[in-house]
VEXSEMI-972435 format. One record per residue: y, z, x of N, C-alpha, C in turn. Coordinates in steps of 0.05 Angstrom, whole numbers. Layout:
REM VEXSEMI-972435
<pt n_py="Y" n_pz="Z" n_px="X" ca_py="Y" ca_pz="Z" ca_px="X" c_py="Y" c_pz="Z" c_px="X"/>
...
//
This chain:
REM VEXSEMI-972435
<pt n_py="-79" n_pz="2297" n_px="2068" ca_py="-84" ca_pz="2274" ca_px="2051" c_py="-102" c_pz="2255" c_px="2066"/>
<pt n_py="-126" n_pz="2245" n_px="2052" ca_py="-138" ca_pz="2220" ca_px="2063" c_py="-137" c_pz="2195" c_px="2055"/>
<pt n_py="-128" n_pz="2178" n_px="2084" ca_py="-120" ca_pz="2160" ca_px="2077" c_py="-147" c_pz="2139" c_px="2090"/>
<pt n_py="-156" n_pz="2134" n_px="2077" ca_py="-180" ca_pz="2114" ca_px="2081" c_py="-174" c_pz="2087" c_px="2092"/>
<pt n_py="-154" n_pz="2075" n_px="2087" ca_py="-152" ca_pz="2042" ca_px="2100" c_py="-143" c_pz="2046" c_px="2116"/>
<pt n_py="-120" n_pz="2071" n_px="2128" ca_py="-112" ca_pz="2067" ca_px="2149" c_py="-122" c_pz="2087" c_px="2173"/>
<pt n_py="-151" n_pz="2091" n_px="2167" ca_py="-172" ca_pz="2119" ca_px="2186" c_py="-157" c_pz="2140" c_px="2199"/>
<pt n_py="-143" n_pz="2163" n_px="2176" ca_py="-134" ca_pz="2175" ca_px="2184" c_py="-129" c_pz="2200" c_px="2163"/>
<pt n_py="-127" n_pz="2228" n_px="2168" ca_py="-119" ca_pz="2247" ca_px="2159" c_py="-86" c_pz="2251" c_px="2159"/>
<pt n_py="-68" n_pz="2249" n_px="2139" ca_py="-39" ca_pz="2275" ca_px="2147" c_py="-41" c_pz="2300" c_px="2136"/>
<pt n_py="-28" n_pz="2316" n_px="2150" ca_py="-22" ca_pz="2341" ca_px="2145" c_py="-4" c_pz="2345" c_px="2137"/>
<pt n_py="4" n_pz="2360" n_px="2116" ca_py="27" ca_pz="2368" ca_px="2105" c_py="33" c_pz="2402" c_px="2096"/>
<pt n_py="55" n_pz="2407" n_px="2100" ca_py="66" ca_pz="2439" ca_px="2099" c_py="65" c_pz="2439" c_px="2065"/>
<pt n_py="62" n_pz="2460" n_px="2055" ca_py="70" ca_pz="2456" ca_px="2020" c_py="94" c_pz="2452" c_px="2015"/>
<pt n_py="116" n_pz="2448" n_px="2030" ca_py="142" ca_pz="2435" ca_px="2018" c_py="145" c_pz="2401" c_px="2025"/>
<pt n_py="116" n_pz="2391" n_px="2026" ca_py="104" ca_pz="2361" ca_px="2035" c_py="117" c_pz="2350" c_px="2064"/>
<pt n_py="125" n_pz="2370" n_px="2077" ca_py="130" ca_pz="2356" ca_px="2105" c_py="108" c_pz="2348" c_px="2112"/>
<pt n_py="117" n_pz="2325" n_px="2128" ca_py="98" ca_pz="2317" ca_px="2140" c_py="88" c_pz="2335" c_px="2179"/>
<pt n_py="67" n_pz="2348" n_px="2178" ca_py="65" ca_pz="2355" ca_px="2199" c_py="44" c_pz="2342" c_px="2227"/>
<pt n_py="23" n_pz="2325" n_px="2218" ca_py="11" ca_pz="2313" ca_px="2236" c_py="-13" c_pz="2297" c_px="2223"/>
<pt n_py="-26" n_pz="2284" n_px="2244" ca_py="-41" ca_pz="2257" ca_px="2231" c_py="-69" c_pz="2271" c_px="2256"/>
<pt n_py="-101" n_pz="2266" n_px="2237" ca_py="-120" ca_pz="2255" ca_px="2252" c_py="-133" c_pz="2234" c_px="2250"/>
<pt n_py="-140" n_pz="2223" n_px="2266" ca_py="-158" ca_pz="2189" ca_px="2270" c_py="-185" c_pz="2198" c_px="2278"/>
<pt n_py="-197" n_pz="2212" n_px="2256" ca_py="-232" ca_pz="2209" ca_px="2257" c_py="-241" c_pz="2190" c_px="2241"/>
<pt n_py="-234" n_pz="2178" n_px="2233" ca_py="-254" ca_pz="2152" ca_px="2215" c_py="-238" c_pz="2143" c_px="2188"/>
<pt n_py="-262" n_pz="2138" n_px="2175" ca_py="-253" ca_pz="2124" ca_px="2144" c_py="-258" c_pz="2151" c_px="2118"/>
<pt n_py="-241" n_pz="2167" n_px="2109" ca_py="-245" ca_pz="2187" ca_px="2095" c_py="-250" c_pz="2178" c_px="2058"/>
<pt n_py="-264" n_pz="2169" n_px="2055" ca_py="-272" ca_pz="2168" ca_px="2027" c_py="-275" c_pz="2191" c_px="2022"/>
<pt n_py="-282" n_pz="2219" n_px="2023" ca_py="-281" ca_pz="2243" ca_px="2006" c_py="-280" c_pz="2266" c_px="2034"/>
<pt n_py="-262" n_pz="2290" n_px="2021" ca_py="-256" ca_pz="2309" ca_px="2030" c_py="-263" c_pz="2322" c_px="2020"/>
<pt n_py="-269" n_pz="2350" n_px="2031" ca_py="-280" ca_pz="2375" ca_px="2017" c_py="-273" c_pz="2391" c_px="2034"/>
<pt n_py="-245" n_pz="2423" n_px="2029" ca_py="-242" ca_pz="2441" ca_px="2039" c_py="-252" c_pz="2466" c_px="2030"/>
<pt n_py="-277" n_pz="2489" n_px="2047" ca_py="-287" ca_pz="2503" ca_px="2054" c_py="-273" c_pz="2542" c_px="2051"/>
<pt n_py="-275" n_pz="2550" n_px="2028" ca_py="-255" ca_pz="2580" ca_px="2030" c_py="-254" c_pz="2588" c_px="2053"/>
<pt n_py="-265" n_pz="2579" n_px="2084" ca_py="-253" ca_pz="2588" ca_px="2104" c_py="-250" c_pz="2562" c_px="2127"/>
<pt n_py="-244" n_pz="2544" n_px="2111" ca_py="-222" ca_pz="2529" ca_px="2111" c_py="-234" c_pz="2502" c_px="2144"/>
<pt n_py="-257" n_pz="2498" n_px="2132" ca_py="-275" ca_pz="2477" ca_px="2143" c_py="-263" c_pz="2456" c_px="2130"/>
<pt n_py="-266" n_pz="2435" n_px="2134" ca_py="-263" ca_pz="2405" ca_px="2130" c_py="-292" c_pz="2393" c_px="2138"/>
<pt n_py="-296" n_pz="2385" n_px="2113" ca_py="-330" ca_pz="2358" ca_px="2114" c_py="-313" c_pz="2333" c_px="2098"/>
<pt n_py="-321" n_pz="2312" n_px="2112" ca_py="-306" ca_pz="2287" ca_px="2113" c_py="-329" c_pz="2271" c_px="2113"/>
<pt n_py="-330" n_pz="2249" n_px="2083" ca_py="-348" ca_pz="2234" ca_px="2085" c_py="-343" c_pz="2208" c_px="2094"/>
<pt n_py="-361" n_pz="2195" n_px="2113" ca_py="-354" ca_pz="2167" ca_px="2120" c_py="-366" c_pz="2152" c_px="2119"/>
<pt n_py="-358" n_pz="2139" n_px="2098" ca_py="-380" ca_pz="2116" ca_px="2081" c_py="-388" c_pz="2095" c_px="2107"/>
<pt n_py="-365" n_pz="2081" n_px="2114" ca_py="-375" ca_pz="2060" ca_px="2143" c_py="-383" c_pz="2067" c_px="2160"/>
<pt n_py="-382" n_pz="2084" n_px="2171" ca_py="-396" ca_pz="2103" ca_px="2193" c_py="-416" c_pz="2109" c_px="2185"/>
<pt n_py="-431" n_pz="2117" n_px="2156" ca_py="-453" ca_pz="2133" ca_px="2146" c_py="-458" c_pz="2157" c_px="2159"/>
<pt n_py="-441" n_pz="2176" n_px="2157" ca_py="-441" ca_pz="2204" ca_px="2165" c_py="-428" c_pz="2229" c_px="2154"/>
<pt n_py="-424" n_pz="2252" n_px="2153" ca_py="-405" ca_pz="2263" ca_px="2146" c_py="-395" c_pz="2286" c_px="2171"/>
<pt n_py="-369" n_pz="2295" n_px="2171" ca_py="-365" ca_pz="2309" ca_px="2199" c_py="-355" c_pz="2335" c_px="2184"/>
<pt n_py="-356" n_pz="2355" n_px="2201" ca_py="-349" ca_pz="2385" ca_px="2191" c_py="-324" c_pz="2380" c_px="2210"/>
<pt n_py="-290" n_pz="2387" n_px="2204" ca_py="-276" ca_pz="2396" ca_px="2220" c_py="-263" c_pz="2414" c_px="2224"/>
<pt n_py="-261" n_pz="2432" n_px="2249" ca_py="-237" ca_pz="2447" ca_px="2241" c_py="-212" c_pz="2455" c_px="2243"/>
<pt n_py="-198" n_pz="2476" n_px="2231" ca_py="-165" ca_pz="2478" ca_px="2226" c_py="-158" c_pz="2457" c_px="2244"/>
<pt n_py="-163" n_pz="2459" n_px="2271" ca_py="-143" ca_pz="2442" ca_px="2292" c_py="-153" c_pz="2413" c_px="2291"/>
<pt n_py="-176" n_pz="2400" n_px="2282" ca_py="-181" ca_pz="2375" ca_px="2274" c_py="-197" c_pz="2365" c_px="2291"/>
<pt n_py="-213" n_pz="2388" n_px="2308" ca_py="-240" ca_pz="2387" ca_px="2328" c_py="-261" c_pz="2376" c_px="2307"/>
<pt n_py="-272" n_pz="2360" n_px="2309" ca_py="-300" ca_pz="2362" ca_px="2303" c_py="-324" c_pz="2375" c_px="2308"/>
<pt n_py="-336" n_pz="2401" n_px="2293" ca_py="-350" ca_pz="2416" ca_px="2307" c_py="-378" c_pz="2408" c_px="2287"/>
<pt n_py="-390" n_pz="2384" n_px="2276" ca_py="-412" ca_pz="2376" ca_px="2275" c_py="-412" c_pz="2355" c_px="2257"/>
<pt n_py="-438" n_pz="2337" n_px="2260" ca_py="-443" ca_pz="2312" ca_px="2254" c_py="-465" c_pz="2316" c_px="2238"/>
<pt n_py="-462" n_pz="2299" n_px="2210" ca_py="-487" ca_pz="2295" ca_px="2198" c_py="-492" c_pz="2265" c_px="2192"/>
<pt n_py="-515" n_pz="2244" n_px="2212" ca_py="-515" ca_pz="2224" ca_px="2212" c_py="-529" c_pz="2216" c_px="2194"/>
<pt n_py="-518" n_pz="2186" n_px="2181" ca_py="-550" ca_pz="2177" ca_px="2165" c_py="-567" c_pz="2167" c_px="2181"/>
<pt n_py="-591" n_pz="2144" n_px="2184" ca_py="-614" ca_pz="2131" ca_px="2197" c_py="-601" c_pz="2105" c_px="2199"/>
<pt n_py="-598" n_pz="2097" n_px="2230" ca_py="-583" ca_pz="2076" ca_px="2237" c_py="-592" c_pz="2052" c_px="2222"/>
<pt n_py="-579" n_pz="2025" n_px="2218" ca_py="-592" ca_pz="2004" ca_px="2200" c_py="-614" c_pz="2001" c_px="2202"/>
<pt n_py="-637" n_pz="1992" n_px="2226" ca_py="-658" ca_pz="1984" ca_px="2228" c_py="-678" c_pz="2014" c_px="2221"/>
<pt n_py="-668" n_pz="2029" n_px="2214" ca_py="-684" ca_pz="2049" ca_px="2210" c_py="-686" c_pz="2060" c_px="2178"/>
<pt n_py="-681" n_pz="2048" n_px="2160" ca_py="-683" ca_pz="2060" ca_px="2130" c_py="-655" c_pz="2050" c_px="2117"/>
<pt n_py="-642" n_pz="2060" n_px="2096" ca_py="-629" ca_pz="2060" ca_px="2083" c_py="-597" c_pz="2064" c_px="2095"/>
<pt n_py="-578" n_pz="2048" n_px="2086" ca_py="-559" ca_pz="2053" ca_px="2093" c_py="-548" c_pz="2081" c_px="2081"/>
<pt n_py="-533" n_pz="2098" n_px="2093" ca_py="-515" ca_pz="2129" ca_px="2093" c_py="-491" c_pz="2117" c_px="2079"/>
<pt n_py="-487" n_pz="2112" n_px="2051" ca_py="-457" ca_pz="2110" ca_px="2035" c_py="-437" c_pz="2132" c_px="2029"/>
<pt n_py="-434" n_pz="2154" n_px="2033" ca_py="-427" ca_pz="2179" ca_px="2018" c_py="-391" c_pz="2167" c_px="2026"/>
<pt n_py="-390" n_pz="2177" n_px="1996" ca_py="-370" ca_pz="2173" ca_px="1990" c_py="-348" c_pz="2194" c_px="1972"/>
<pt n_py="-371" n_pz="2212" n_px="1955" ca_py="-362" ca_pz="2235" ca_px="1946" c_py="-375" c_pz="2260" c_px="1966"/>
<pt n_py="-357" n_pz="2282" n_px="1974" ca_py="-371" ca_pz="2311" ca_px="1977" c_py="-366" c_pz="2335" c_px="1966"/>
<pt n_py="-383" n_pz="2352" n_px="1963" ca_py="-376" ca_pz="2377" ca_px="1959" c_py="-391" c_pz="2397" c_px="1972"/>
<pt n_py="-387" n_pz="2424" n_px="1980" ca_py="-408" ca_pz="2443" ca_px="1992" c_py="-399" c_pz="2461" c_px="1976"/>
<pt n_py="-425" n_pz="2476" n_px="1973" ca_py="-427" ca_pz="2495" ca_px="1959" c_py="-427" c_pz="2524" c_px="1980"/>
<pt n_py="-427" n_pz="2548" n_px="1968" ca_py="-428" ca_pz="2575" ca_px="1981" c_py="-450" c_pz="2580" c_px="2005"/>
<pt n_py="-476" n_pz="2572" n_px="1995" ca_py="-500" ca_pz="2568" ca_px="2020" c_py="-491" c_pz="2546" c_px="2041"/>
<pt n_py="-468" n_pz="2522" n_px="2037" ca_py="-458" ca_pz="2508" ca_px="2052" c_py="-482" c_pz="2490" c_px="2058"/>
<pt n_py="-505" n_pz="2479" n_px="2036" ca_py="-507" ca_pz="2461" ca_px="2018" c_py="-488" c_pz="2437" c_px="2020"/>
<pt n_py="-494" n_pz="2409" n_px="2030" ca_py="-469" ca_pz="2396" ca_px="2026" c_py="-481" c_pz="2373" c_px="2009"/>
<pt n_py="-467" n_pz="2370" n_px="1977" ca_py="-476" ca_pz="2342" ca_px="1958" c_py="-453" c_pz="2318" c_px="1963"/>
<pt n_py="-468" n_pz="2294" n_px="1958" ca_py="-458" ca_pz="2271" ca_px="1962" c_py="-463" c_pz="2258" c_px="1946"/>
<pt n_py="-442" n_pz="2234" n_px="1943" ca_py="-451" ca_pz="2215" ca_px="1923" c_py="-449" c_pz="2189" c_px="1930"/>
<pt n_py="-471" n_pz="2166" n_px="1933" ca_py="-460" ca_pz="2151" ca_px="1938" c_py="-459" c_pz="2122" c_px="1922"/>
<pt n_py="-439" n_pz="2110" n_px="1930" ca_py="-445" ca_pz="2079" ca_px="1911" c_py="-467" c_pz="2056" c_px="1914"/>
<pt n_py="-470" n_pz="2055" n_px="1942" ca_py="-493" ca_pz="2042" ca_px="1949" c_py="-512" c_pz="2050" c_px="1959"/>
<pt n_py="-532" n_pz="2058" n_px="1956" ca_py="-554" ca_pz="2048" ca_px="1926" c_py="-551" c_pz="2070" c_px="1903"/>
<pt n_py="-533" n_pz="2080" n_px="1904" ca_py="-515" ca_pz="2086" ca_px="1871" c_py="-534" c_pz="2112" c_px="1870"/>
<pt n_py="-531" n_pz="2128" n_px="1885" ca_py="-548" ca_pz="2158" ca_px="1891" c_py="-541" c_pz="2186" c_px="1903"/>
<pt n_py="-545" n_pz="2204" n_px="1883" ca_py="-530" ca_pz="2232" ca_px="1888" c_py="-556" c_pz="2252" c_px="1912"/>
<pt n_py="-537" n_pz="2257" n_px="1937" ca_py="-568" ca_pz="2270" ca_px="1952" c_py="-558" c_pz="2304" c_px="1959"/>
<pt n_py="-572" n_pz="2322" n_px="1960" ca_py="-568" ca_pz="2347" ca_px="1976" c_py="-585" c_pz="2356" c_px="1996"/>
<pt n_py="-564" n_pz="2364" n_px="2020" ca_py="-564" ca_pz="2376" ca_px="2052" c_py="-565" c_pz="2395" c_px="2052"/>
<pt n_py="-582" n_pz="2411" n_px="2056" ca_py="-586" ca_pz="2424" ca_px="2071" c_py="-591" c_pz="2440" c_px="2091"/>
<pt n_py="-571" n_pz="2456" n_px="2104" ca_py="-571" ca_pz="2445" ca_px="2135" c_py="-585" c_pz="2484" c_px="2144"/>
<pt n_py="-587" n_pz="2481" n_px="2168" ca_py="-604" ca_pz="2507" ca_px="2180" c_py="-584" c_pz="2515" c_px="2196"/>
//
């Protein structure tokens, strides 16, 4: 579950135990991966992070720090099969797609 005000992920078993918490940031949108990646968008941070099962961060996609262009809002994600990652964001009210190599 993401919990956005309080910067944090819980984990839960499917009979809703609670099994553990991560503190990577502010999660406005989650998106789980059929082999079971986590991309976490973070609107205040302007970035999105790939994580995995164990809650490593194994990559960063930054936006262009303030003085350098547009602020990074994403707030919705999704990836697709080519792993393609779309976003949506509220401010400046704009849907973008990643591409990554």
């Amino acid at each position: 579950m993401a919990d956005r005000e309080n910067a944090r992920i819980q984990i839960f078993d499917l009979n809703g135990r609670y099994l553990r918490e991560w503190k990577l940031g502010h999660q406005y949108g989650l998106f789980i991966t059929p082999d079971h990646f986590i991309y976490m968008a973070d609107a205040i941070a302007g970035r999105i992070l790939k994580i995995n099962r164990e809650g490593k961060i194994v990559g960063v996609l930054d936006g262009p720090p303030p003085d350098k262009g547009r602020h990074f809002d994403p707030h919705l994600i999704a990836v697709d099969k080519d792993n393609s990652i779309f976003t949506a964001e509220v401010m400046p009210w704009r849907a973008q797609k990643f591409r990554l190599k």
